[in-house]
C-alpha positions as CSV (number, residue, x, y, z in Angstrom):
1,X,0.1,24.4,1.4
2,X,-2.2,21.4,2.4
3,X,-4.8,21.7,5.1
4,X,-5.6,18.9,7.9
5,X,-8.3,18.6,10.3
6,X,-9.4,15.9,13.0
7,X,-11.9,15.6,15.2
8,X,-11.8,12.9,18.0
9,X,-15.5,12.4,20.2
10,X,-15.6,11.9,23.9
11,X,-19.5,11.9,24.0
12,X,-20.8,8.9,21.8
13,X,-23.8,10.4,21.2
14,X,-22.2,13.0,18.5
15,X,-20.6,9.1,17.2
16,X,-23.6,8.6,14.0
17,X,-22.5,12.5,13.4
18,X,-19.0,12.0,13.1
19,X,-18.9,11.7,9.0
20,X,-21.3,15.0,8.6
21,X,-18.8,16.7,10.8
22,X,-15.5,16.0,9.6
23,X,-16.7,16.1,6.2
24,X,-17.7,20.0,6.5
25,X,-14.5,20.7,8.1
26,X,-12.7,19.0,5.2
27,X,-14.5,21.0,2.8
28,X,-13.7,24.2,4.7
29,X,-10.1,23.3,3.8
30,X,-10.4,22.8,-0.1
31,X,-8.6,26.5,-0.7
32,X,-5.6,24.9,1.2
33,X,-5.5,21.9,-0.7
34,X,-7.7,21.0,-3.8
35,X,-5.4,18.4,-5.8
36,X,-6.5,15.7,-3.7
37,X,-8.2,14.8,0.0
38,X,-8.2,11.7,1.9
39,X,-9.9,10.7,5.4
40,X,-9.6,8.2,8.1
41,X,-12.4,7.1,10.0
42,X,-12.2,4.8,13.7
43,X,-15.4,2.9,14.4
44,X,-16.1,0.3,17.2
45,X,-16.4,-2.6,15.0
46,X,-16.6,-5.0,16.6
47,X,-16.3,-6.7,20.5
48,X,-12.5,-7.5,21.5
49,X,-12.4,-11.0,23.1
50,X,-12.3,-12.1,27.1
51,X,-9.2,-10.8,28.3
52,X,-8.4,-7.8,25.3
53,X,-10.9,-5.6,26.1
54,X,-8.3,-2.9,26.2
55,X,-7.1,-3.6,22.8
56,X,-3.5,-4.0,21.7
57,X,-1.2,-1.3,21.8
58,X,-0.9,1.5,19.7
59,X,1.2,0.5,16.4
60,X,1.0,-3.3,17.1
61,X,-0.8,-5.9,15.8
62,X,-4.5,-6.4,16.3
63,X,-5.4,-9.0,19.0
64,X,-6.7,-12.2,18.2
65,X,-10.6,-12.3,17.9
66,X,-10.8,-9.3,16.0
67,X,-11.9,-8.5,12.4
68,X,-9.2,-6.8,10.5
69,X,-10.4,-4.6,7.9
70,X,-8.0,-3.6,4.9
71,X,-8.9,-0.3,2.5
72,X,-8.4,-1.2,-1.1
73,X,-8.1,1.2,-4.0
74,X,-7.7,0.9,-7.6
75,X,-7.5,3.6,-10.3
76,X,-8.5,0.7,-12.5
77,X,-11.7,-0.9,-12.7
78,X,-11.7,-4.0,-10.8
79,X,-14.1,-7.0,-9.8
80,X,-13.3,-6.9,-6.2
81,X,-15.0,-10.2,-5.5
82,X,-13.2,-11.9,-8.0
83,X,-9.6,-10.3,-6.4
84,X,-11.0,-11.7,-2.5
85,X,-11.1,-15.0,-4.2
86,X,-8.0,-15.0,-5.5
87,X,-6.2,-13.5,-2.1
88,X,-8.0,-16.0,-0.6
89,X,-6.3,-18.9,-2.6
90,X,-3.0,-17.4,-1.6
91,X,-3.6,-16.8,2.1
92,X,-6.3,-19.5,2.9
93,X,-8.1,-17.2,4.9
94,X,-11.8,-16.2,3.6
95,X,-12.4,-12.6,3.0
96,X,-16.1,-10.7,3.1
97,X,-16.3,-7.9,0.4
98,X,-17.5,-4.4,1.7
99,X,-17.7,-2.2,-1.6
100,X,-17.4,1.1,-1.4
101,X,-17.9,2.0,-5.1
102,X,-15.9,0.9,-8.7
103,X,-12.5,2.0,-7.6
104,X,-13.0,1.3,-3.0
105,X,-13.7,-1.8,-1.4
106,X,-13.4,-3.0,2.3
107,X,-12.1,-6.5,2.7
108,X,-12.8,-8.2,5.9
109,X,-10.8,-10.9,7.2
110,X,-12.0,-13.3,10.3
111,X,-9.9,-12.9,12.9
112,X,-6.9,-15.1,14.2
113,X,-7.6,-17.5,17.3
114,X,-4.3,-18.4,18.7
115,X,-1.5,-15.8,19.4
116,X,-1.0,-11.8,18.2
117,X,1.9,-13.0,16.1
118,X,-0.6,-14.9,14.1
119,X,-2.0,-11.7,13.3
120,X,1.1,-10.0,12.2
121,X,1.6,-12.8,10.0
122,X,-1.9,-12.9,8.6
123,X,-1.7,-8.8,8.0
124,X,1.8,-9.7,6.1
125,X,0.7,-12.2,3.7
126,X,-2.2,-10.0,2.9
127,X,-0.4,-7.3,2.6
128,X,2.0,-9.6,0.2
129,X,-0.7,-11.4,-1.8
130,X,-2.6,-7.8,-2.5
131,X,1.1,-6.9,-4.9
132,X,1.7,-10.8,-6.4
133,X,-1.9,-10.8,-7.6
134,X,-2.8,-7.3,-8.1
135,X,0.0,-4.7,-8.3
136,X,-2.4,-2.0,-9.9
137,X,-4.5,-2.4,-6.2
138,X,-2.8,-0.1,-3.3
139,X,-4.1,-0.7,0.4
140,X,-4.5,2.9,2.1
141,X,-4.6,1.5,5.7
142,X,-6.2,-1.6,7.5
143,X,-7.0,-2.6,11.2
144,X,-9.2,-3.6,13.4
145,X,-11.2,0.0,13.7
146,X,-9.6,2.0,10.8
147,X,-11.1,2.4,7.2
148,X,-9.6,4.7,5.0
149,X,-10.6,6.5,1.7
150,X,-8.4,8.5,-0.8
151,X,-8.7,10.1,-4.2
152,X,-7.6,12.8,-6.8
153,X,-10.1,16.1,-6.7
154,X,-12.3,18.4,-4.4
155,X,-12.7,17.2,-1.2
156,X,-16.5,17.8,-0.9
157,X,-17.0,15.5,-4.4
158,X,-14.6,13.0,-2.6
159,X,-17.1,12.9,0.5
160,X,-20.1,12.9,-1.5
161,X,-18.5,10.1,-3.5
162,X,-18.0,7.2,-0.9
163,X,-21.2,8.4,1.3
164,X,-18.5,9.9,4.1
165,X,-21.2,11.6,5.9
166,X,-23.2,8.7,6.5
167,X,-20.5,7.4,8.6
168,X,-20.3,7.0,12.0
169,X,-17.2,6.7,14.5
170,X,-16.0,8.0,17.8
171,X,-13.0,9.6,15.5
172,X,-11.5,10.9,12.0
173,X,-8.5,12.8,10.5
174,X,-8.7,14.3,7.0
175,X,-6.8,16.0,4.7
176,X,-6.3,18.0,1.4
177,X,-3.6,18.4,-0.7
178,X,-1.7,20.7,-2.7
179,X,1.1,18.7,-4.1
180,X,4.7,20.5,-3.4
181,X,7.1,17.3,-3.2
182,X,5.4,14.4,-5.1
183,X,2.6,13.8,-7.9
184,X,-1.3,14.2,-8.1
185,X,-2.4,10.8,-7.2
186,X,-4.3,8.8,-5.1
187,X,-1.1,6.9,-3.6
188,X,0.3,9.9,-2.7
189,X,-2.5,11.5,-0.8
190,X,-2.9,11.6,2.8
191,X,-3.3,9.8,5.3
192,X,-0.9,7.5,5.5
193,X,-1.6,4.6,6.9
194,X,1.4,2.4,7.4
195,X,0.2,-0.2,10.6
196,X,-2.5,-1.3,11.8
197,X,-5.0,1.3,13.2
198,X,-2.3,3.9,12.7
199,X,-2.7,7.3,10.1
200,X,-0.9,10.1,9.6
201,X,-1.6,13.5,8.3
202,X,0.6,16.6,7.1
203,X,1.2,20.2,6.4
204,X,4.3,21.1,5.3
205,X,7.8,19.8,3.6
206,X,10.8,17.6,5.2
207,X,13.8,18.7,3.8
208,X,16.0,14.9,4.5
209,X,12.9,12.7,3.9
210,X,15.4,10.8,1.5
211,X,17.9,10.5,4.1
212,X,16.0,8.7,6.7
213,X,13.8,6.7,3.8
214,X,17.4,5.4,2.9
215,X,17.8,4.4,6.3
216,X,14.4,2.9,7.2
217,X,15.3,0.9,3.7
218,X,18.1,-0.7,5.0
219,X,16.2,-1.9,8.2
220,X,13.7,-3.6,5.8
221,X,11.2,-0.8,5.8
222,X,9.6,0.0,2.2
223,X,8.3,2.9,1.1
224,X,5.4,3.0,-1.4
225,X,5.9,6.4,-2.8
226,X,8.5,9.2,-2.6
227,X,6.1,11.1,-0.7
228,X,8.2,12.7,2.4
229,X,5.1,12.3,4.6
230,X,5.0,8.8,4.1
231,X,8.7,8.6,5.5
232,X,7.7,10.0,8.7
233,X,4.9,7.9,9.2
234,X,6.9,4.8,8.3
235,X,9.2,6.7,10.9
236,X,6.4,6.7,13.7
237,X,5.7,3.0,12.8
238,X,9.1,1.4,13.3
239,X,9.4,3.0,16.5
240,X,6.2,2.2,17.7
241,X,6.9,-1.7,16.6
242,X,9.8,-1.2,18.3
243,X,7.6,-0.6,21.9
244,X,7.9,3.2,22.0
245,X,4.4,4.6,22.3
246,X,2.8,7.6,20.5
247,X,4.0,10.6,21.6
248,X,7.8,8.8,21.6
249,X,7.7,7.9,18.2
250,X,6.4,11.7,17.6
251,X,9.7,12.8,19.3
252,X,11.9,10.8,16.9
253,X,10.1,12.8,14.2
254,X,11.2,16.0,16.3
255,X,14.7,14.6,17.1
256,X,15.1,13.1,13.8
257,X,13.4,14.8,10.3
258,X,14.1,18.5,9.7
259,X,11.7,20.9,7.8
260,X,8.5,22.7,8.7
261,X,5.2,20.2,9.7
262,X,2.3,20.1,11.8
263,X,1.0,16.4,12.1
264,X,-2.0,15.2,13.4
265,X,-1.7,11.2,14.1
266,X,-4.3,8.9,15.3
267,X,-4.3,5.2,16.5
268,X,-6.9,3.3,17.5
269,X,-7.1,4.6,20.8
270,X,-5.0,7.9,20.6
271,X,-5.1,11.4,18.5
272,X,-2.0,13.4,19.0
273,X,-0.6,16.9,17.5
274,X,2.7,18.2,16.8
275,X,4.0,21.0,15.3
276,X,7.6,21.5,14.4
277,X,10.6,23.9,16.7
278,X,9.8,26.9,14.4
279,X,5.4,26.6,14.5
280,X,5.5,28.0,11.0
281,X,2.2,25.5,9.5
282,X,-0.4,26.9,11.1
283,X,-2.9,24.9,13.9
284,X,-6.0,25.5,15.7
285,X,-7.0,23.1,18.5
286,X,-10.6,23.5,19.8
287,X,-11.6,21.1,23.3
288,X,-14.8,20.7,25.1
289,X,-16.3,17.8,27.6
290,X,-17.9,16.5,23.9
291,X,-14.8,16.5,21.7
292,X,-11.5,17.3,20.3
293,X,-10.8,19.2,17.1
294,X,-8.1,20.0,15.4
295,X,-7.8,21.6,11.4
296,X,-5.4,24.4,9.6
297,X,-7.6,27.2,10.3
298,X,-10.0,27.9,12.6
299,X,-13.2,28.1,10.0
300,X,-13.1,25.0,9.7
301,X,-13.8,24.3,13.3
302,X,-16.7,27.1,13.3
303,X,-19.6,24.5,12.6
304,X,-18.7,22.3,15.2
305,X,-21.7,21.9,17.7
306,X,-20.9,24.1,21.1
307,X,-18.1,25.9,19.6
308,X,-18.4,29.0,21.2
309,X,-18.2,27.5,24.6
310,X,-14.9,26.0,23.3
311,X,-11.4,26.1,24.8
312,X,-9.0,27.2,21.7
313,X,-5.7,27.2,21.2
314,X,-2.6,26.9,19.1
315,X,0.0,24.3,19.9
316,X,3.4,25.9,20.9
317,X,6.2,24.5,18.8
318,X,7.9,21.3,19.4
319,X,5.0,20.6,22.0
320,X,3.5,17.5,22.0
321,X,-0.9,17.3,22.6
322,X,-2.4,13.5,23.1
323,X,-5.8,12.5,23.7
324,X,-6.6,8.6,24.5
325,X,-10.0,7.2,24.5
């Protein structure tokens, strides 16, 4: 069944509220989901650099001048500064450790000062290094203003866990699970986070996920697990690093994967919605001049400060909702 939710803040003063908030509307999901939960959080990390104030585009590469932050996870214990040291040796590019408890850590890496394809390449040997010297380590998502957290269990123990609402940010996706096409773990939780600043959330089943994995395969593209949202958010990705923007690499999905979905996907600057031609997995989207909202149902958007003065709405199939900061 699954349940998503999302919440993305045009007033930044509700910005040190954002983890309280989008943890209770996770939790208001756990009867849709309670195998496992997973959340997304965008924060203004730091300053972009003279001339990339905008940022880069959505789905490419961080700028240079910017921090890039990678999510690490490991069902195993793990002495995270001894792994920065040895990805370190392997990249030559000095980490700062960020823990988020035994099994999470944040590592920071100082940001590239010539051209965005250094970046790329940085993210890729990272990326690389992370499987040579520690295959039992996944890496949820990275980028410059994403941080992501999975795990196996209830979603408010999850929360509670890693301190979620203590967080702040100007925007979040979450989601909980209840496993229909893949296994009970943390890898194969949501969100997906397969590029830089970019997540993905679903409810529902694709029916030729393994069709179109087989093709991203033999374009170079890997898949982690045999999750079938993974696929489409490695689908989203290649367009988008192709130079197709959001809601274009959303209508690939439309055009391209069949089966019954509603996705919520963020990038740094962008949240979008999209529900499938039939509208079968159910949406609520809630707007007002503070925020954005999105979840399965609408209890979990019943909490939400100025609620009742909110315009609400389900999104008609096949039609495509994006908000940009």
């Amino acid at each position: 069944m699954c349940g998503i939710v999302g919440l993305h803040l045009k007033n930044p003063g509700l910005q040190p509220r954002l983890g309280e908030l989008l943890s209770q509307m996770l939790e208001a999901m756990t009867t849709r989901g309670p195998d496992s939960a997973g959340i997304a959080v965008y924060a203004d990390r730091d300053q972009a650099p003279a001339g990339h104030e905008a940022g880069p585009a959505p789905g490419q590469p961080s700028q240079p001048g910017q921090e890039l932050r990678y999510s690490l996870r490991s069902d195993a214990a793990i002495d995270w500064d001894l792994l920065a040291k040895r990805i370190t040796a392997e990249t030559g590019r000095d980490l700062r450790v960020e823990p988020l408890g035994s099994d999470s850590a944040i590592f920071v890496s100082p940001p590239a000062k010539t051209l965005v394809a250094e970046t790329l390449a940085a993210e890729t040997a990272f990326l690389a290094a992370v499987r040579r010297v520690a295959p039992q380590v996944s890496v949820p998502g990275f980028g410059r203003s994403m941080v992501v957290v999975k795990d196996v269990g209830a979603p408010a123990a999850i929360c509670a866990r890693y301190g979620i609402p203590g967080w702040s940010g100007y925007q979040g996706i979450g989601h909980t699970r209840m496993a229909t096409e893949s296994a009970v773990t943390t890898a194969h939780s949501h969100p997906f986070a397969p590029a830089a600043d970019l997540a993905l959330v679903h409810n529902g089943s694709f029916s030729n996920y393994a069709t179109i994995r087989g093709r991203l395969a033999r374009q170079g593209i890997r898949c982690d697990t045999d999750n079938d949202s993974e696929v489409a958010a490695r689908l989203v990705a290649s367009r988008m690093a192709e130079g197709a923007d959001l809601e274009e690499g959303l209508r690939t999905v439309l055009k391209e994967m069949d089966g019954f979905f509603t996705l919520l996907v963020t990038t740094r600057t962008q949240f979008a919605v999209v529900r499938d031609s039939f509208a079968c997995k159910p949406a609520v989207i809630a707007e007002t001049p503070d925020y954005v909202a999105m979840a399965s149902e609408y209890h979990a958007l019943a909490g939400l400060p100025g609620i009742t003065g909110a315009r609400v709405f389900e999104p008609m199939p096949e039609e495509i909702h994006v908000w940009s900061r």
